[in-house]
C-alpha positions in Angstrom: 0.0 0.0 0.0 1.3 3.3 -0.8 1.6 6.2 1.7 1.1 9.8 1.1 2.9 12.7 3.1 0.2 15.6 4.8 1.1 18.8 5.1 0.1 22.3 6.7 -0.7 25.3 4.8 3.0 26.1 6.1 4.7 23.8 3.9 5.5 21.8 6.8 4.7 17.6 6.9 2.4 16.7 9.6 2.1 12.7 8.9 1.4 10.2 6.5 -1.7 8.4 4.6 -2.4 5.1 3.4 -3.8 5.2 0.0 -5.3 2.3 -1.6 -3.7 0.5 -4.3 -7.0 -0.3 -6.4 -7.6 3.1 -6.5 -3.8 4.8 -6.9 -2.8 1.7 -9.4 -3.5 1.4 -12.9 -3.9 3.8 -15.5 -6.7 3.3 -18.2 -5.9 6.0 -20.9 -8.7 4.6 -23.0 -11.3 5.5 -20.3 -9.8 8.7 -19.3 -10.3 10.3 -23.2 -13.6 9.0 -22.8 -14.9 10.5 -19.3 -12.8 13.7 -20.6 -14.8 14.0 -24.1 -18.3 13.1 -22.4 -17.7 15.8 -20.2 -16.5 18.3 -22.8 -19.4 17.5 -25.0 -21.8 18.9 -22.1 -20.1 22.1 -22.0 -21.0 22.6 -25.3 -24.2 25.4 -25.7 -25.1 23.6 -29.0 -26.7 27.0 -29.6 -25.5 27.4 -33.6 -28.2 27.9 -35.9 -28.8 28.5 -40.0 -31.2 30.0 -42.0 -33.6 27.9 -44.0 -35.8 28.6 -47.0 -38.3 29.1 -44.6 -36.6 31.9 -42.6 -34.8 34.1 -45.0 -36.4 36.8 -46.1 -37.7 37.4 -49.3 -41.2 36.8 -51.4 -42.5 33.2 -52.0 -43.5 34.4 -55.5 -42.7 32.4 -58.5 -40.5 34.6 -60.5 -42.3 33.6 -63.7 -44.3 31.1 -65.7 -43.2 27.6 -65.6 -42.7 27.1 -69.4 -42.6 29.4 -72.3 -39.4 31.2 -71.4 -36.9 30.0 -72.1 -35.1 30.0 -69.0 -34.7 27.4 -66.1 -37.6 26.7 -63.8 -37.6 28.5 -60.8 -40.1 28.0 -57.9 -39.0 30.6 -55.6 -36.0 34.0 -54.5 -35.7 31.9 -51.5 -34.3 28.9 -53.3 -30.9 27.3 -52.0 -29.2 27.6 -55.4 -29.6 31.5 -55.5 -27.4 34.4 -53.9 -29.2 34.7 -50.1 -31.1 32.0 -50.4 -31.9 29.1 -47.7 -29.3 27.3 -46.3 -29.7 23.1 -47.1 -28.6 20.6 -44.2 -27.0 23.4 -42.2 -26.8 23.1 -38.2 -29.6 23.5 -35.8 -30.0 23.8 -32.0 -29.0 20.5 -30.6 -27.7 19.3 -27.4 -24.3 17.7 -27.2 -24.9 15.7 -24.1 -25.1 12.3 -23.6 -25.4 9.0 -21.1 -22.3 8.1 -19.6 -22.2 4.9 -17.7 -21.5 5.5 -13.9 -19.1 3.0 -13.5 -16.5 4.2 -16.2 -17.0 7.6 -14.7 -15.9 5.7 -11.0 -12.7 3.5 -13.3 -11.8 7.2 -15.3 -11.4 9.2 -12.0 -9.6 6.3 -10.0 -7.3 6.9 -13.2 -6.5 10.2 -13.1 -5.6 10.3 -9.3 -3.1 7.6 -10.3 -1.9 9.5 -12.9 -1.9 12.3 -10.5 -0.2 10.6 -7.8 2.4 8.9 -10.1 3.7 12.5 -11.4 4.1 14.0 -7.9 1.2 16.5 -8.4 -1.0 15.2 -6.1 -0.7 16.7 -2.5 -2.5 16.7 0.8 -3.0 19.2 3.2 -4.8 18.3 7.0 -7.4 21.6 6.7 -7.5 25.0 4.3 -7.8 26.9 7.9 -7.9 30.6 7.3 -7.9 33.0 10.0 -8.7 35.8 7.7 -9.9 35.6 3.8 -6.5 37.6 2.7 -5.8 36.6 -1.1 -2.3 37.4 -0.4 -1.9 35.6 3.1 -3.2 32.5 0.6 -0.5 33.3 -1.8 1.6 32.8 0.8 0.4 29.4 1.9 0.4 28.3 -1.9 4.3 29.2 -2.6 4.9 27.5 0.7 3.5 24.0 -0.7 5.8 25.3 -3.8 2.7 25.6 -6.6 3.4 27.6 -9.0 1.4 27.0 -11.9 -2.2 26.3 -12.0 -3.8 24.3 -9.3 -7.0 22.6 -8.0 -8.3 22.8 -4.4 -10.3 19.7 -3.2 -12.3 20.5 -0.2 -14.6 18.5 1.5 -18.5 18.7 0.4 -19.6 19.7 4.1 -17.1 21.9 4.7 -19.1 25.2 4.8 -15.2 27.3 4.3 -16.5 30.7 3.3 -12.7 32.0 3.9 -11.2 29.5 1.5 -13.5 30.7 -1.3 -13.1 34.3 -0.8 -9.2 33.7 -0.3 -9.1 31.7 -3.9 -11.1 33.3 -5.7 -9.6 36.1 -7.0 -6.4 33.9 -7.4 -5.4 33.2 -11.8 -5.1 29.1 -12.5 -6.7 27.9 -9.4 -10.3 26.5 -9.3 -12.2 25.1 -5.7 -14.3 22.5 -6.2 -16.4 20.2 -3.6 -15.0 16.7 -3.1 -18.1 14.9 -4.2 -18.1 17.3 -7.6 -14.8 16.9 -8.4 -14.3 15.1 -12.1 -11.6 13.7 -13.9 -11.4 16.7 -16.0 -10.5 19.1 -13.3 -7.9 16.6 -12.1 -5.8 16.2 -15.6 -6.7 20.4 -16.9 -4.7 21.5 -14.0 -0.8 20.7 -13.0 -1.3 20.4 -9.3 -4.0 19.1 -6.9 -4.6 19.5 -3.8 -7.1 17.5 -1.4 -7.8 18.6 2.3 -7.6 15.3 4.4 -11.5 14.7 5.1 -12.2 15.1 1.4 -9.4 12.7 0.3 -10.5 10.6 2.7 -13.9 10.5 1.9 -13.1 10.0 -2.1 -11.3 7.2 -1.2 -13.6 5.3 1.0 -16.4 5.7 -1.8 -14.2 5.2 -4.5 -13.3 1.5 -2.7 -17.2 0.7 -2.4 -17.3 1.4 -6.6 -14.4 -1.2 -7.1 -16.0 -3.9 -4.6 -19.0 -3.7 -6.4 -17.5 -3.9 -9.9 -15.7 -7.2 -8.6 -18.7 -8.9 -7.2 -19.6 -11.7 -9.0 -16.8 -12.5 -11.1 -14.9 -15.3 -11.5 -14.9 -17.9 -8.7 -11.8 -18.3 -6.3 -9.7 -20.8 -8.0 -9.7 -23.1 -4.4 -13.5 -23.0 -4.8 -13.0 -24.7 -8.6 -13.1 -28.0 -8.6 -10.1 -30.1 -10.4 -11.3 -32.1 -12.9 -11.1 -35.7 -12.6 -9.0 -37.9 -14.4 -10.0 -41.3 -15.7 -8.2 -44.6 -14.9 -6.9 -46.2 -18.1 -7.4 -49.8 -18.4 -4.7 -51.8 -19.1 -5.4 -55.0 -21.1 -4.8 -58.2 -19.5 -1.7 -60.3 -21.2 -2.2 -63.7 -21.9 
């Protein structure tokens, strides 16, 4: 099992935790493009829009007789083949979004805290106690854990720390975001990440029920499997 070292907002270590190995082991980069373009594809407004025959402007005449003129049949000034008519097959309003099983989203972000953990940009810190929500007193604390490039703060979902927020958010690369909210996107867009104790604590503990589950019901133990029985050759009697 591999250990962890905790820190204080001071930089300084204040002990050690355990983390599991079927959560900090393999890597799956396979699931991890998934859960990241699943995720991206939400974000998207899906708001783009073109003009039909139906909604440009112009008269729904016919422009002259149907035979007798010589010239090519026209029906309408709204027409796709004419200058500012209709668009054909253009986009519409449509949303990106769609299902993503729960249990890859469980196997993609047990990845990227491996992937995390195995770059040495994954840190823990016992609390974010603030005295005072100073964004530069923050600074401080944030040179002192030696970040400094962009970073993601993990608190825990209960944790009601209105000093944190106001502290961080004013701060350029860093993002705060509740433990149970936090998404394997966050974890691989930003180079560091740090988790207070309770929340890594808490991630890991539900993150252990996901596996258990998963493995229910697979294979049998192989001392449960029986071995299969061999048969006794007859040997023919010699006369």
């Amino acid at each position: 099992m591999a250990t962890i070292d905790v820190h204080n907002l001071s930089g300084d270590k204040v002990g050690t935790l355990d983390l599991a190995d079927e959560i900090f082991g393999a890597i799956h980069e396979d699931l991890l493009w998934e859960a990241i373009k699943h995720y991206r594809a939400s974000l998207r407004a899906g708001t783009h829009a073109t003009k039909n025959r139906k909604l440009v402007s112009g008269s729904g005449k016919k422009l002259w007789k149907q035979k007798g003129t010589g010239r090519a049949r026209v029906g309408s000034i709204r027409s796709p083949l004419w200058r500012h008519g209709g668009t054909v097959h253009g986009p519409q309003p449509r949303s990106y979004d769609y299902t993503f099983p729960r249990k890859k989203l469980l196997g993609a972000l047990r990845s990227a805290l491996a992937s995390k953990f195995n770059e040495g940009k994954l840190m823990i810190v016992n609390a974010f106690e603030l005295k005072e929500p100073k964004t530069k007193e923050f600074r401080k604390s944030l040179d002192a854990l030696k970040v400094d490039k962009t970073v993601l703060l993990v608190e825990d979902g209960k944790a009601d720390n209105r000093n944190l927020e106001l502290s961080s958010r004013n701060i350029y690369g860093l993002e705060l975001v509740k433990g149970h909210e936090v998404h394997p996107y966050h974890l691989l867009r930003y180079d560091r990440v740090i988790f207070s104790q309770p929340a890594i604590e808490k991630l890991q503990a539900s993150l252990q029920k996901s596996v258990s589950k998963r493995q229910h019901g697979a294979a049998e133990p192989e001392a449960k499997k029986k071995a299969p029985r061999k048969r006794a050759r007859k040997t023919a009697e010699v006369a």
